[in-house]
mmCIF file as Biopython writes it, N, C-alpha, C and O atoms, coordinates in Angstrom:
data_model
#
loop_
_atom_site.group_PDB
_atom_site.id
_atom_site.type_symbol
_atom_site.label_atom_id
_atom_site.label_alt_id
_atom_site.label_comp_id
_atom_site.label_asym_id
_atom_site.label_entity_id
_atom_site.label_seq_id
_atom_site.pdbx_PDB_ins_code
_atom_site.Cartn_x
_atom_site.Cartn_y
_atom_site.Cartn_z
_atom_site.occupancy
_atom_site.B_iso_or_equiv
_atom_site.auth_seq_id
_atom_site.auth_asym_id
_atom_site.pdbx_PDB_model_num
ATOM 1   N N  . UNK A ? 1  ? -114.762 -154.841 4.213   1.0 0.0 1  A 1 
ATOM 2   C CA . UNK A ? 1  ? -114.085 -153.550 4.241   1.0 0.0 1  A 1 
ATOM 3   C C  . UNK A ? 1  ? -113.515 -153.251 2.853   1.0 0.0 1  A 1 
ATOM 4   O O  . UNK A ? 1  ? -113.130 -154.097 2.047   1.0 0.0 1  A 1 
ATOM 5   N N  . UNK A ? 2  ? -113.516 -152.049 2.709   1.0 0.0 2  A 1 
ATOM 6   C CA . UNK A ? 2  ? -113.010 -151.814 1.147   1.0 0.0 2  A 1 
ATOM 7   C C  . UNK A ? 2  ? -111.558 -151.791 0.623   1.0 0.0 2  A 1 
ATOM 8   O O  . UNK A ? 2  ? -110.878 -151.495 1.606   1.0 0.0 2  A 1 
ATOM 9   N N  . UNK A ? 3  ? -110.980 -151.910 -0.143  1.0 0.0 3  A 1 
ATOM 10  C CA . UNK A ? 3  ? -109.695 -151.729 -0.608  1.0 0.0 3  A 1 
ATOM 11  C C  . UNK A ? 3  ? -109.503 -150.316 -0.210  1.0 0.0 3  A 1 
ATOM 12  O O  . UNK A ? 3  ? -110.349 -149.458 -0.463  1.0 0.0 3  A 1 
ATOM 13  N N  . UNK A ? 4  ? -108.114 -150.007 0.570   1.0 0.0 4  A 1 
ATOM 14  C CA . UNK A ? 4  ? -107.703 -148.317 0.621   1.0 0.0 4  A 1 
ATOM 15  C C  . UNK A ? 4  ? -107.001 -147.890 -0.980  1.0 0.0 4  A 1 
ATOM 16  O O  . UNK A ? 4  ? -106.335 -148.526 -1.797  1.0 0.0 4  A 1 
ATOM 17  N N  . UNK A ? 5  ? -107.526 -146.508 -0.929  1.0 0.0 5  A 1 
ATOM 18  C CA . UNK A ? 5  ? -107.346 -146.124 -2.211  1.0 0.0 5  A 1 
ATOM 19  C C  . UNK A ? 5  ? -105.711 -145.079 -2.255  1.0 0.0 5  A 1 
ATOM 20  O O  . UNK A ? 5  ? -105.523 -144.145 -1.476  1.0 0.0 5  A 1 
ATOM 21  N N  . UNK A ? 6  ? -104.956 -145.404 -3.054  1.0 0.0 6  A 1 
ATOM 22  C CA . UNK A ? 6  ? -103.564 -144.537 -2.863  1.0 0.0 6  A 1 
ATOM 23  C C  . UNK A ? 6  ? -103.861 -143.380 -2.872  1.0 0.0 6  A 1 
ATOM 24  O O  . UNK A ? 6  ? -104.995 -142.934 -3.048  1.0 0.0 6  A 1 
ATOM 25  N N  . UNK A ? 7  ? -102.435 -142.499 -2.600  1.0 0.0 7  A 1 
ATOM 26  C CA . UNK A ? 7  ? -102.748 -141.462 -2.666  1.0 0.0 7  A 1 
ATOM 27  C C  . UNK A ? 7  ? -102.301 -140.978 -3.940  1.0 0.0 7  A 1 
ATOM 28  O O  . UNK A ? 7  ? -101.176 -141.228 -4.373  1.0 0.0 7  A 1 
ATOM 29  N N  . UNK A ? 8  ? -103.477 -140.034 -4.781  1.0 0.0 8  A 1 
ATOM 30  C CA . UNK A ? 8  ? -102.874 -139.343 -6.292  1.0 0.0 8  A 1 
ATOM 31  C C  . UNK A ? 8  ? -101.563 -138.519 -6.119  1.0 0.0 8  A 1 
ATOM 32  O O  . UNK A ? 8  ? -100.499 -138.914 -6.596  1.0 0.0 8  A 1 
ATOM 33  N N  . UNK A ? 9  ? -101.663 -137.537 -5.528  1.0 0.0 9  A 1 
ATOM 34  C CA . UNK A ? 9  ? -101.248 -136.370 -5.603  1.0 0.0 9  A 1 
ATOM 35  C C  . UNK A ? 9  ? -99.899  -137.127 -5.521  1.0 0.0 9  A 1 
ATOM 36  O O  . UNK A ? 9  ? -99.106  -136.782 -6.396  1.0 0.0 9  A 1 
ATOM 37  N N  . UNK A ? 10 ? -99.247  -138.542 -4.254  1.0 0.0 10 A 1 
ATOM 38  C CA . UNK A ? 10 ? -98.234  -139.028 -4.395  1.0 0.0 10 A 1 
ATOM 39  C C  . UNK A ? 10 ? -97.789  -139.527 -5.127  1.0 0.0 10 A 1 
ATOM 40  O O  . UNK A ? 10 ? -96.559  -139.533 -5.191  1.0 0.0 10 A 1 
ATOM 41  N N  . UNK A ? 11 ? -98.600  -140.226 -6.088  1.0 0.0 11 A 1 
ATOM 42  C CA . UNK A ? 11 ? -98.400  -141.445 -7.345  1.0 0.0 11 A 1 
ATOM 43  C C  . UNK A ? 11 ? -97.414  -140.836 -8.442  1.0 0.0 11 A 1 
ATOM 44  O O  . UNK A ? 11 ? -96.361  -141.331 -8.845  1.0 0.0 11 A 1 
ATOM 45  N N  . UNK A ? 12 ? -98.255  -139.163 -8.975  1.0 0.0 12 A 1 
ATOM 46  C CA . UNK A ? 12 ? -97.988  -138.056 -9.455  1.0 0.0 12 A 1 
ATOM 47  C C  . UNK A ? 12 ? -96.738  -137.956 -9.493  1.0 0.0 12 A 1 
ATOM 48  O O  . UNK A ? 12 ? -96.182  -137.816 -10.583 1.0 0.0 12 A 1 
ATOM 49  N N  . UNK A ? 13 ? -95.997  -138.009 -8.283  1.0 0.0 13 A 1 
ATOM 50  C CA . UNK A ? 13 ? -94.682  -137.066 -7.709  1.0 0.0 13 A 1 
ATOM 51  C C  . UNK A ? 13 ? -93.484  -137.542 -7.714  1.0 0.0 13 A 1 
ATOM 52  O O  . UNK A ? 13 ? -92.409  -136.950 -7.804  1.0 0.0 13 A 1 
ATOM 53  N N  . UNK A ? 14 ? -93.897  -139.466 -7.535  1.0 0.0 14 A 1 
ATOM 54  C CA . UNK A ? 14 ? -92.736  -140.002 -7.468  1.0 0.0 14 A 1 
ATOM 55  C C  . UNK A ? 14 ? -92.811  -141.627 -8.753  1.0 0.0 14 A 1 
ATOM 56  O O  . UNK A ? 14 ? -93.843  -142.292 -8.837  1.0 0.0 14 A 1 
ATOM 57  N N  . UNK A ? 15 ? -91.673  -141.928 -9.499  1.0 0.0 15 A 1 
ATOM 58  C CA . UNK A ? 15 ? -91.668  -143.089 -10.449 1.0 0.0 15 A 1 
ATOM 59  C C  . UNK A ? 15 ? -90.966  -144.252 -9.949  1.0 0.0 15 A 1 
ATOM 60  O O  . UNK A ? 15 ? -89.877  -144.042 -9.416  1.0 0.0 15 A 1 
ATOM 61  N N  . UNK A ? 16 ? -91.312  -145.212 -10.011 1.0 0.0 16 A 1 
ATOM 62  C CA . UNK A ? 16 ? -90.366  -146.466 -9.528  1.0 0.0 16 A 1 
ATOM 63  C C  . UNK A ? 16 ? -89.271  -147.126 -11.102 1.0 0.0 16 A 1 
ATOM 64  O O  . UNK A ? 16 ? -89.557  -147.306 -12.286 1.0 0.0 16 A 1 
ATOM 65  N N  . UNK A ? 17 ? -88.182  -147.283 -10.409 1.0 0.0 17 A 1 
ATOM 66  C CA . UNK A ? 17 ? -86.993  -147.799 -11.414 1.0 0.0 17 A 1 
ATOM 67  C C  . UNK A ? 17 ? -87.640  -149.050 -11.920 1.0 0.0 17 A 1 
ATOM 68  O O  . UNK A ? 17 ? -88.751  -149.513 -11.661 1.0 0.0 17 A 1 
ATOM 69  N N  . UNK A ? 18 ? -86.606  -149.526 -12.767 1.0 0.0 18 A 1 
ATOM 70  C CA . UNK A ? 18 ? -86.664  -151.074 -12.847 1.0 0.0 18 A 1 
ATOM 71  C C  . UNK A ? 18 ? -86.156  -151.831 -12.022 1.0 0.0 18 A 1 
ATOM 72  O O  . UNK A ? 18 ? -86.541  -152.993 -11.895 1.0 0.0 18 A 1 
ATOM 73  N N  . UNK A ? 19 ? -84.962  -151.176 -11.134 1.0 0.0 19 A 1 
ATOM 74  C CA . UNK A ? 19 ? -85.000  -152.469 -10.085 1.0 0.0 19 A 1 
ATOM 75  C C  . UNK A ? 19 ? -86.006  -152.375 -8.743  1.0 0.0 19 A 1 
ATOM 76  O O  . UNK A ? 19 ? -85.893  -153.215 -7.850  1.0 0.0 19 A 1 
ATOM 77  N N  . UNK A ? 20 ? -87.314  -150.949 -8.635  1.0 0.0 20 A 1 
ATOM 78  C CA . UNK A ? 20 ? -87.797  -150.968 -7.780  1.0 0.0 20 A 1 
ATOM 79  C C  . UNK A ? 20 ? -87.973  -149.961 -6.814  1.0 0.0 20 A 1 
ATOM 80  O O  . UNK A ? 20 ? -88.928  -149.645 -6.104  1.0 0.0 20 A 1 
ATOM 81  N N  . UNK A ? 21 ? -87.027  -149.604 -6.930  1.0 0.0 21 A 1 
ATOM 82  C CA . UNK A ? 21 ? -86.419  -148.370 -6.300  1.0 0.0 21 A 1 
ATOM 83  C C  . UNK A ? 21 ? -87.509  -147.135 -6.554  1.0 0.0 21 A 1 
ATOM 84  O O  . UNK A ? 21 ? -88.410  -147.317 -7.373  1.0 0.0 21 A 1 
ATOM 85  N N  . UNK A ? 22 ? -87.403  -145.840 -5.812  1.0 0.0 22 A 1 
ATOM 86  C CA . UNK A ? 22 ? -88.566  -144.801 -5.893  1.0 0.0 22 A 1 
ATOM 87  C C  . UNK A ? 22 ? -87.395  -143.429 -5.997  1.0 0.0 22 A 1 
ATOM 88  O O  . UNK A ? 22 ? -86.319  -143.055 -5.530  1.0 0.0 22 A 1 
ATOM 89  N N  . UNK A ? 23 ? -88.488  -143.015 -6.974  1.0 0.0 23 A 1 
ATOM 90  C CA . UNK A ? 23 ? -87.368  -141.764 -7.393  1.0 0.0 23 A 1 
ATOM 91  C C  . UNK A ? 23 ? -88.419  -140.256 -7.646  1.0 0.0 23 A 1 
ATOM 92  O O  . UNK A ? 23 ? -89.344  -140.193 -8.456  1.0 0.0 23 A 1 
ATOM 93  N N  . UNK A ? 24 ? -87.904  -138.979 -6.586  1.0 0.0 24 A 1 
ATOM 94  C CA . UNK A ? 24 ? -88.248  -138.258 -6.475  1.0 0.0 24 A 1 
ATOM 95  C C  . UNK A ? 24 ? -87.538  -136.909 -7.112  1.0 0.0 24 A 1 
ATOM 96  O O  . UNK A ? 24 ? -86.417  -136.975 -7.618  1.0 0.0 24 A 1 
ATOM 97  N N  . UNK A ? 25 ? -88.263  -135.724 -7.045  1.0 0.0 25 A 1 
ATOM 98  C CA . UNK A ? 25 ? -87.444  -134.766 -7.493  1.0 0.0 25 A 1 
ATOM 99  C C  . UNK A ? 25 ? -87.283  -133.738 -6.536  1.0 0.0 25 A 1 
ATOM 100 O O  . UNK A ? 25 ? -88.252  -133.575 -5.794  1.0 0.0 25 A 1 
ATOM 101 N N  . UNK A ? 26 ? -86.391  -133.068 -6.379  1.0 0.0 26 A 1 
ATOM 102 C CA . UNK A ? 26 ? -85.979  -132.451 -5.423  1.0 0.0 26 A 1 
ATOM 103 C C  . UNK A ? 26 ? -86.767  -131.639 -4.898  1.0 0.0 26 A 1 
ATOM 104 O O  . UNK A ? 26 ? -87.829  -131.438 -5.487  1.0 0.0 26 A 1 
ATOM 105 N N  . UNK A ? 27 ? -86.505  -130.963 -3.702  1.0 0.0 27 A 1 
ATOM 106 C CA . UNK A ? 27 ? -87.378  -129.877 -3.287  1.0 0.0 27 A 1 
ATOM 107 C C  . UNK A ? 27 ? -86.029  -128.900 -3.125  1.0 0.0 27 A 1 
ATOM 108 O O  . UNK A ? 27 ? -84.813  -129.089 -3.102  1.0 0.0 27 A 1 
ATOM 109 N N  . UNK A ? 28 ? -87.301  -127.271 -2.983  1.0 0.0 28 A 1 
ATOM 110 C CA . UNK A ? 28 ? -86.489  -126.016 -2.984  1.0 0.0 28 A 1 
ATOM 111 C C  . UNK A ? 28 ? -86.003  -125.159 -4.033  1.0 0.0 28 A 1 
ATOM 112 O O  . UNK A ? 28 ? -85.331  -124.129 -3.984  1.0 0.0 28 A 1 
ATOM 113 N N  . UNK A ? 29 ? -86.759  -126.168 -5.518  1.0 0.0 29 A 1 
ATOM 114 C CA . UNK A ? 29 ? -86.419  -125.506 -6.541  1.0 0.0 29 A 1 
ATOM 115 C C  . UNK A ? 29 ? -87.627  -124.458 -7.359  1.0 0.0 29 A 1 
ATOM 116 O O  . UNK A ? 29 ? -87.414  -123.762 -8.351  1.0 0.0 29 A 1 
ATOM 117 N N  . UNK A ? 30 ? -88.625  -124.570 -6.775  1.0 0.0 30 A 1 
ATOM 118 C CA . UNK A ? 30 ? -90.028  -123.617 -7.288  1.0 0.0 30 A 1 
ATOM 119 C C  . UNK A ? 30 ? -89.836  -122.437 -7.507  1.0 0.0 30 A 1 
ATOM 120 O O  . UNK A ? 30 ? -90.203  -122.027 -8.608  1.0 0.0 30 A 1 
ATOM 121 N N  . UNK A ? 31 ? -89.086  -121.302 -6.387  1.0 0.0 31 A 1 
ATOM 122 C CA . UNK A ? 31 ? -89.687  -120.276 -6.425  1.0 0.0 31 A 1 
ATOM 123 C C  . UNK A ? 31 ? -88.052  -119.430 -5.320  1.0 0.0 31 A 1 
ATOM 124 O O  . UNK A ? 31 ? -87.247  -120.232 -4.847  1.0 0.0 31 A 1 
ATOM 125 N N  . UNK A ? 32 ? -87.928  -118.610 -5.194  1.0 0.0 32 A 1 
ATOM 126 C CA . UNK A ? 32 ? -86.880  -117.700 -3.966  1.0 0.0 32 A 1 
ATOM 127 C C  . UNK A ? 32 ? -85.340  -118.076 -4.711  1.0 0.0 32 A 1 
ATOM 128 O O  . UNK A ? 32 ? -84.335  -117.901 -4.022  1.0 0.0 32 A 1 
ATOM 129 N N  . UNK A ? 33 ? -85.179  -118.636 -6.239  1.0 0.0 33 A 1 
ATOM 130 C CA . UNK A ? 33 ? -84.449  -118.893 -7.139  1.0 0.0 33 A 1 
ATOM 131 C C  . UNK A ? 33 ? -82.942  -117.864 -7.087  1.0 0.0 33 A 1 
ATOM 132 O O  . UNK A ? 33 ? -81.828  -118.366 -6.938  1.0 0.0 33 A 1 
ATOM 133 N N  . UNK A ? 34 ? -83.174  -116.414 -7.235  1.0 0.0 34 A 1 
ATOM 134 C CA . UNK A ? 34 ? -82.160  -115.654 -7.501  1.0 0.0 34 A 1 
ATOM 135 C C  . UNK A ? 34 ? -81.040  -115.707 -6.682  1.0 0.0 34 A 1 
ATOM 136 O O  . UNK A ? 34 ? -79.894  -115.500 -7.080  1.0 0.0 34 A 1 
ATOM 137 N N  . UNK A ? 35 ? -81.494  -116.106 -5.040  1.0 0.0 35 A 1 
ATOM 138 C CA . UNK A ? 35 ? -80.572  -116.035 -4.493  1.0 0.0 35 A 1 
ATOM 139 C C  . UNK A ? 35 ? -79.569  -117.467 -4.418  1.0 0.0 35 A 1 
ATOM 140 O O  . UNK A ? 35 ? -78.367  -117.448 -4.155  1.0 0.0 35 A 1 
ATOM 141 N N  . UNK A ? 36 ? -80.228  -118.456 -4.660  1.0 0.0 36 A 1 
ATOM 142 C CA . UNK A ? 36 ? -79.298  -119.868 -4.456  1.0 0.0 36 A 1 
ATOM 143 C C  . UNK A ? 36 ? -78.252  -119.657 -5.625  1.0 0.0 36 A 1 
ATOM 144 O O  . UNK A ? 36 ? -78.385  -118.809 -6.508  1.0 0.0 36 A 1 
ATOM 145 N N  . UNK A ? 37 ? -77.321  -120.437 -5.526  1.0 0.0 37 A 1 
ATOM 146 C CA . UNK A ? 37 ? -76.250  -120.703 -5.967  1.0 0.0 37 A 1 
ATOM 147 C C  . UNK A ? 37 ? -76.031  -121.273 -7.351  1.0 0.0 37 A 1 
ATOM 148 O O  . UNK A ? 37 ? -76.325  -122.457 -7.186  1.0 0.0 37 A 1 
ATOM 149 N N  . UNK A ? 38 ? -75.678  -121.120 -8.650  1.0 0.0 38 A 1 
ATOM 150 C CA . UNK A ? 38 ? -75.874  -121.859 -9.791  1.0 0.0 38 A 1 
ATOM 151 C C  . UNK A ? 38 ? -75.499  -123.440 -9.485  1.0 0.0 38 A 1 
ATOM 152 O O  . UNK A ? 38 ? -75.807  -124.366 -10.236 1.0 0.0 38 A 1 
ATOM 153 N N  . UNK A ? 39 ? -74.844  -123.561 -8.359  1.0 0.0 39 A 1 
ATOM 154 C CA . UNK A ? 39 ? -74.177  -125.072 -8.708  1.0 0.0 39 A 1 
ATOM 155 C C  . UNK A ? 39 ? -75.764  -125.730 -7.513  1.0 0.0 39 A 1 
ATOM 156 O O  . UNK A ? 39 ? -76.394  -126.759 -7.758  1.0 0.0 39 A 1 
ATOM 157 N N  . UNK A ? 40 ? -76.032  -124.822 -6.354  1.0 0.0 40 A 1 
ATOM 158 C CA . UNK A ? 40 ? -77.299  -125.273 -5.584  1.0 0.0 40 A 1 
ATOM 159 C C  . UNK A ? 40 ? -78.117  -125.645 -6.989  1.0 0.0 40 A 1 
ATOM 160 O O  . UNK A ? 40 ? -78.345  -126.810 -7.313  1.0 0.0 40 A 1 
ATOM 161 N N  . UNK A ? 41 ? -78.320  -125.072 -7.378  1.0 0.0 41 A 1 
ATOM 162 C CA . UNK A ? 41 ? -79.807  -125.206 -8.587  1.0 0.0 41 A 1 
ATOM 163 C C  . UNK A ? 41 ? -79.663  -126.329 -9.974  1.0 0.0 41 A 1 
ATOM 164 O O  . UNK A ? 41 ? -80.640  -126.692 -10.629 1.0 0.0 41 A 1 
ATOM 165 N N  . UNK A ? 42 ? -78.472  -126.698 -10.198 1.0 0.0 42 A 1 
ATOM 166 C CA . UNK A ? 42 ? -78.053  -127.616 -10.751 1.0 0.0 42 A 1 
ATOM 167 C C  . UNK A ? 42 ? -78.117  -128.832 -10.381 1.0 0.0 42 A 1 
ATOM 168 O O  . UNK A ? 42 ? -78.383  -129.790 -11.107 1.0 0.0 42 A 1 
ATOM 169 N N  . UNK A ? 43 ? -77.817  -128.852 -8.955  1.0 0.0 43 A 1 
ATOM 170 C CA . UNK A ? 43 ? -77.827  -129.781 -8.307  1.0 0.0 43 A 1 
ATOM 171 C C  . UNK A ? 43 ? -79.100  -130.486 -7.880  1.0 0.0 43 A 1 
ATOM 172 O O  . UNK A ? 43 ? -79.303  -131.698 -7.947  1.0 0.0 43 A 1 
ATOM 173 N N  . UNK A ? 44 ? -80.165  -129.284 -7.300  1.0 0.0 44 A 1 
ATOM 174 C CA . UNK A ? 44 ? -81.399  -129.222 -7.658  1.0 0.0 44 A 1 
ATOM 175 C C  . UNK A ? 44 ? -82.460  -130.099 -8.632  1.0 0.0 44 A 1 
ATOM 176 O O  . UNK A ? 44 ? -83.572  -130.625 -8.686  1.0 0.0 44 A 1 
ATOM 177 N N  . UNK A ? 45 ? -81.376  -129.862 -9.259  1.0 0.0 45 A 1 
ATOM 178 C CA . UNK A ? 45 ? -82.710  -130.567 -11.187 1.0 0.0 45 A 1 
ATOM 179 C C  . UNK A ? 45 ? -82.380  -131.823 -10.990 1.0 0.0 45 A 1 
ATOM 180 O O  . UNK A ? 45 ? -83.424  -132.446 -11.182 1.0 0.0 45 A 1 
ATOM 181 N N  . UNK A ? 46 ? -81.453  -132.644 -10.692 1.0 0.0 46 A 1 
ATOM 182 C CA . UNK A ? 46 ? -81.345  -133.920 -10.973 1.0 0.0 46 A 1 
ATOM 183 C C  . UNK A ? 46 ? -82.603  -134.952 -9.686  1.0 0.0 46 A 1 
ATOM 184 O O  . UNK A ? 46 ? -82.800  -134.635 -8.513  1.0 0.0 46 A 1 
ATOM 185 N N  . UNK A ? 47 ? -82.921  -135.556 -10.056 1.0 0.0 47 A 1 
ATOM 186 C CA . UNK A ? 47 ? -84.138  -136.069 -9.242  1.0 0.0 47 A 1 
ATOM 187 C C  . UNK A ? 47 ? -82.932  -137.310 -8.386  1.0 0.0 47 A 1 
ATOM 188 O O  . UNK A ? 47 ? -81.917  -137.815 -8.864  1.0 0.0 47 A 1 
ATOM 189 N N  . UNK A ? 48 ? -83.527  -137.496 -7.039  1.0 0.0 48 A 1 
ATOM 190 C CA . UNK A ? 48 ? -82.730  -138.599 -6.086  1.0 0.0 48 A 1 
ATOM 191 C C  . UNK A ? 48 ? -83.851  -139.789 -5.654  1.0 0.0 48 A 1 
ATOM 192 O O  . UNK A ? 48 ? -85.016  -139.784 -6.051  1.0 0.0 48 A 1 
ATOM 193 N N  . UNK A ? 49 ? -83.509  -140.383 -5.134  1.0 0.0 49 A 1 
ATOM 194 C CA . UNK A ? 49 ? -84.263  -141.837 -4.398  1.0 0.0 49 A 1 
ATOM 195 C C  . UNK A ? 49 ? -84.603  -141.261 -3.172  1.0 0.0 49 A 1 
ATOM 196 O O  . UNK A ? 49 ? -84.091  -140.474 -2.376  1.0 0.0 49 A 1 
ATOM 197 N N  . UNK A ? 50 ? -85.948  -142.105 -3.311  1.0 0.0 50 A 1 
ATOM 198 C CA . UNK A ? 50 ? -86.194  -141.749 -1.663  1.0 0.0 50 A 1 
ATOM 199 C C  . UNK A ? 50 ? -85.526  -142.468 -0.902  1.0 0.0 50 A 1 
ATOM 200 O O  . UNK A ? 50 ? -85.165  -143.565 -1.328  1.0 0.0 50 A 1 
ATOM 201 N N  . UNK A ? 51 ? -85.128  -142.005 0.606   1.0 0.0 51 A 1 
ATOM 202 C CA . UNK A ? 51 ? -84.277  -142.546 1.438   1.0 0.0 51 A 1 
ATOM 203 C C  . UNK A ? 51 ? -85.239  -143.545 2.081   1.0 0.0 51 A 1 
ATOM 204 O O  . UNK A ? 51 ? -86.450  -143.326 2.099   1.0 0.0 51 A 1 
ATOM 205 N N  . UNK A ? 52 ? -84.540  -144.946 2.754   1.0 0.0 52 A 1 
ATOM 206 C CA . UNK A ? 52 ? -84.471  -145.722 3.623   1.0 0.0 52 A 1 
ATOM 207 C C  . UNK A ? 52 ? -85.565  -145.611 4.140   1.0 0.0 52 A 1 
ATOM 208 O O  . UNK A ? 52 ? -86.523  -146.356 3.932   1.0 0.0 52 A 1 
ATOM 209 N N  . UNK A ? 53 ? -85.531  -144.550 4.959   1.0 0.0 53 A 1 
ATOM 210 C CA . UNK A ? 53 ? -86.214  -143.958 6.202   1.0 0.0 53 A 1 
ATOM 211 C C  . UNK A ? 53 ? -87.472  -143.616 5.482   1.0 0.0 53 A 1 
ATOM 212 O O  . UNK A ? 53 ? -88.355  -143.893 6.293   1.0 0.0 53 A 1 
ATOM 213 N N  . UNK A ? 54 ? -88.002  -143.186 4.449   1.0 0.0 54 A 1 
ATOM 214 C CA . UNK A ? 54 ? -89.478  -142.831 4.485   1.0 0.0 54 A 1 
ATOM 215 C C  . UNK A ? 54 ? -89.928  -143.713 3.178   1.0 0.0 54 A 1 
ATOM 216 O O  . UNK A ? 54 ? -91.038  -143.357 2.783   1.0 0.0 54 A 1 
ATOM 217 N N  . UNK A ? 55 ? -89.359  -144.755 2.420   1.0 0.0 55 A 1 
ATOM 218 C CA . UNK A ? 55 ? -89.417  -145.563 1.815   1.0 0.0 55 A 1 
ATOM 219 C C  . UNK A ? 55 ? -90.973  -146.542 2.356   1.0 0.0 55 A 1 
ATOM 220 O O  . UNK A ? 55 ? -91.892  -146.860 1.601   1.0 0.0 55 A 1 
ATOM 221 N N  . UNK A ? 56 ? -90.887  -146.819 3.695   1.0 0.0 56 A 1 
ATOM 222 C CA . UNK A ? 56 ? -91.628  -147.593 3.780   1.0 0.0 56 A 1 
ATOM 223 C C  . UNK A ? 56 ? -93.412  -146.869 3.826   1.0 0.0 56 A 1 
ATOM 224 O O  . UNK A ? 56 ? -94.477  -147.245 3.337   1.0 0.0 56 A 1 
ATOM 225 N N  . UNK A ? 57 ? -93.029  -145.762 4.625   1.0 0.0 57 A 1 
ATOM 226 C CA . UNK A ? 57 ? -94.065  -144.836 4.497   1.0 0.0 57 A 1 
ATOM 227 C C  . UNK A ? 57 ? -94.645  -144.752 3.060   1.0 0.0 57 A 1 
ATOM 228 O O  . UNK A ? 57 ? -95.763  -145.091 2.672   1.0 0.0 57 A 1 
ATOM 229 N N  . UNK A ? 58 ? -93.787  -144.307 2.485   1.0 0.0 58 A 1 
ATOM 230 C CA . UNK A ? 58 ? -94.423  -143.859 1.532   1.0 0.0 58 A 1 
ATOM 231 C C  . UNK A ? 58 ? -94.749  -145.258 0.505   1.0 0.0 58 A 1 
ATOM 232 O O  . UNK A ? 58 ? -95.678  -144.997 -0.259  1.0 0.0 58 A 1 
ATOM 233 N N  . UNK A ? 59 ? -94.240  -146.560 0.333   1.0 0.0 59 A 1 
ATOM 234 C CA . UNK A ? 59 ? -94.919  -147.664 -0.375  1.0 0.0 59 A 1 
ATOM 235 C C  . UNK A ? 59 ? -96.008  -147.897 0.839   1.0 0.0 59 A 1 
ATOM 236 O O  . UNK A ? 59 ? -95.797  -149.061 1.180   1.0 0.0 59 A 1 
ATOM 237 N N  . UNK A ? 60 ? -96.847  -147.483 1.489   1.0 0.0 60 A 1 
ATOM 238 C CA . UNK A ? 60 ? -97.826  -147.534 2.154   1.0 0.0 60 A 1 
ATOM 239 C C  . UNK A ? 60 ? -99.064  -146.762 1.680   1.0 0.0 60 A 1 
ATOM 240 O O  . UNK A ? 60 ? -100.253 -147.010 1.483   1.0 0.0 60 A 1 
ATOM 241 N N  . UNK A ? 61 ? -98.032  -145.449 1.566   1.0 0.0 61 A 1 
ATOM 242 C CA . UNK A ? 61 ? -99.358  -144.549 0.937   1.0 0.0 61 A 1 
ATOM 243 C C  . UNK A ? 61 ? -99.652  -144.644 -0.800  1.0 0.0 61 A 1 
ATOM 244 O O  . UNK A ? 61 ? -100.527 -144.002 -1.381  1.0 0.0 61 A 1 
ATOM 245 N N  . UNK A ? 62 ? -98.667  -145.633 -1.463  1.0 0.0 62 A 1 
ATOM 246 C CA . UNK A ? 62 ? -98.881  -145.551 -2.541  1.0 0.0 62 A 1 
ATOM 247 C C  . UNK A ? 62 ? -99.380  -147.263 -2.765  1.0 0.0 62 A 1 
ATOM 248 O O  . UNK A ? 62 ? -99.502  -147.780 -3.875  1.0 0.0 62 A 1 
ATOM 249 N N  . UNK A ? 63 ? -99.593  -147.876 -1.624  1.0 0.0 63 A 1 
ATOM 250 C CA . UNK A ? 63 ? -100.543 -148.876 -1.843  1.0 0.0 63 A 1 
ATOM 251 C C  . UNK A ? 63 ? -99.768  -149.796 -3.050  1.0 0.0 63 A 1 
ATOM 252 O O  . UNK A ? 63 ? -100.369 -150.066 -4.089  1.0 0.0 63 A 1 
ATOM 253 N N  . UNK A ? 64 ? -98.582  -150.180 -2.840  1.0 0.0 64 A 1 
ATOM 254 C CA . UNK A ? 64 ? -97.843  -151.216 -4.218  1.0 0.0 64 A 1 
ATOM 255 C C  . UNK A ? 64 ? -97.374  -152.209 -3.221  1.0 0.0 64 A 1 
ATOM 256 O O  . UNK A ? 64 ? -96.760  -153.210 -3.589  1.0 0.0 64 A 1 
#
């Protein structure tokens, strides 16, 4: 059977720290902009960890 191949489009999206950890960038910031809040959109830009909960999922689909 063959090796499963990751997924790009995920690899792309998210970077792993040095201690391991997976770090994403927010969603909700693309596009419908004028109306959110300056401090929403600030808050926005800073990229977070993926949570707990889809951590494992997603080192599944990224095959590490």
């Amino acid at each position: 059977m063959p090796k499963m191949k990751s997924k790009r489009a995920l690899l792309k999206r998210i970077k792993r720290t040095g201690s391991g950890k997976l770090v994403r960038h927010s969603a909700y910031t693309s596009h419908l902009a004028p109306h959110k809040t300056h401090k929403q959109k600030r808050h926005l830009r800073k990229a977070s960890l993926v949570s707990k909960s889809d951590y494992k999922r997603i080192k599944y689909l990224i095959q590490d």
